[in-house]
C-alpha positions in Angstrom: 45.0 174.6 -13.5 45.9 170.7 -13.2 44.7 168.1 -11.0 42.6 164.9 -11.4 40.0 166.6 -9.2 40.4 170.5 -9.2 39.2 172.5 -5.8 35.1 172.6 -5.9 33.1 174.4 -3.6 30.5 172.0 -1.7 27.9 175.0 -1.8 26.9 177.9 -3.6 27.8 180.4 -0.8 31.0 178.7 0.1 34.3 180.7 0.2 36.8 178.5 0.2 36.9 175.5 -2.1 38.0 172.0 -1.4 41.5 170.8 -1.9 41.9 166.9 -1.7 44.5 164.8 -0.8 46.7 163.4 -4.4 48.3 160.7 -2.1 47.9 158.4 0.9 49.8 159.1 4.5 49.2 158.1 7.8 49.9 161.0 10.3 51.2 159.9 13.6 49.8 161.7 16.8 51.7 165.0 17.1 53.3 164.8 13.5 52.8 166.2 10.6 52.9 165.3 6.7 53.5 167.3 3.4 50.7 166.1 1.3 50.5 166.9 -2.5 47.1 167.8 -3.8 48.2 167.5 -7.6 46.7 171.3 -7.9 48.7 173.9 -9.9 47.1 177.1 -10.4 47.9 180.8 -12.5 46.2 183.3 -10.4 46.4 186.5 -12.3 48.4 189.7 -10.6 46.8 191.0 -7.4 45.4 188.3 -6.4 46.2 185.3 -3.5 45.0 182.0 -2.8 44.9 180.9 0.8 45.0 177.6 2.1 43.0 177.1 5.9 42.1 174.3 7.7 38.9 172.2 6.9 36.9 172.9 9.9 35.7 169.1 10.6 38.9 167.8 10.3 39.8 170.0 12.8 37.0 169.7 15.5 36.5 165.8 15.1 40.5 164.5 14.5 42.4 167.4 15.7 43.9 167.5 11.9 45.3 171.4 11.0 47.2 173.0 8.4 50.5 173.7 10.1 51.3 177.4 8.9 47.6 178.6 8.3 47.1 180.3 6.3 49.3 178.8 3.5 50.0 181.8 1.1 49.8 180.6 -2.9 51.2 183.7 -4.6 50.4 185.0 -8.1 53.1 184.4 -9.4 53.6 180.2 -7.8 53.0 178.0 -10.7 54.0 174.8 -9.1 51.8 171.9 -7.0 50.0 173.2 -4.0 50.8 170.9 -0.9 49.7 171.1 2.4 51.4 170.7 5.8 48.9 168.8 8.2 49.1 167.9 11.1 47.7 166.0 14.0 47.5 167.3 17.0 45.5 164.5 18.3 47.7 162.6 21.5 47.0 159.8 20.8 44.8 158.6 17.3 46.7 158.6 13.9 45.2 160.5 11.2 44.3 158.3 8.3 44.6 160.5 4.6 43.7 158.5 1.7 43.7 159.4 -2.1 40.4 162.0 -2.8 40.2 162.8 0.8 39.4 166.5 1.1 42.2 167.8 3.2 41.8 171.7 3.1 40.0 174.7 1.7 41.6 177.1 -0.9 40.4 180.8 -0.6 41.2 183.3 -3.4 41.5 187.5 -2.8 42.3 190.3 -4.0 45.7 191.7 -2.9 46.1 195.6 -1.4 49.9 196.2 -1.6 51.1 198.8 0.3 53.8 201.4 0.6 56.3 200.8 3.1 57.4 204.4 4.5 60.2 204.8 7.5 59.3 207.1 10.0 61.1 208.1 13.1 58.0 208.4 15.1 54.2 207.1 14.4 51.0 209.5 15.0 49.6 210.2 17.6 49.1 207.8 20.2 45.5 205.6 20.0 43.5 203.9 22.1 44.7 200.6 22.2 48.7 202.0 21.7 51.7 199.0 21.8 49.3 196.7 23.9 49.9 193.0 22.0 49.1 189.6 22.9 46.3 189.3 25.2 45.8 192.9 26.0 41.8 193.0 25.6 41.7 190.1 27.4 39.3 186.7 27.6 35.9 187.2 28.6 35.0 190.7 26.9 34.3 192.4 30.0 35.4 196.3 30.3 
């Protein structure tokens, strides 16, 4: 790995570990910014890092990570930046140098084997219902 200041996890139990911000931008309200983080890392094979949205960014400045989660493959050995952006309507978002601007998780990776079929198994209970087919409130 490189970086000035390498991901760190704020508490023992944490899963994901702090990325911060390698350079300053200001993110106008309903823009976004590509910001470096000066992170490289060599994850070994079957394995993924994922970068997700810092939670108090989120709630208090309306700051996200724009294609959440970011997917660092084991086999990526170049900078880790993150998309932000603000989705804030009217404040700009502030990022200066050190600012933790995301959270870095790392897995295991399950590949699988892709097999066409003309016709799936038997049908199940929740069948092709999609989007919004359980509904909002939880209520049978």
């Amino acid at each position: 790995m490189t970086a000035d200041q390498p991901p760190q996890y704020a508490h023992d139990d944490d899963a994901g570990a702090d990325l911060r911000a390698a350079e300053s931008a200001t993110i106008a309200p309903g823009h976004r910014a590509l910001i470096g983080t000066g992170v490289s890392i060599a994850l070994p094979e079957g394995y993924a890092a994922f970068v997700v949205p810092r939670s108090g960014l989120a709630a208090k400045h309306g700051i996200t990570v724009v294609n959440s989660p970011g997917t660092v493959d084991a086999g990526y050995r170049g900078e880790i930046k993150i998309t932000l952006l603000n989705t804030d309507l009217d404040a700009p978002f502030e990022v200066a140098v050190g600012d933790r601007i995301a959270q870095l998780i790392i897995m295991p990776v399950t590949r699988a084997v892709f097999v066409p079929v003309e016709q799936l198994p038997q049908d199940t209970v929740r069948g092709a219902n999609g989007f919004g087919s359980t509904g909002v409130s939880g209520a049978v």
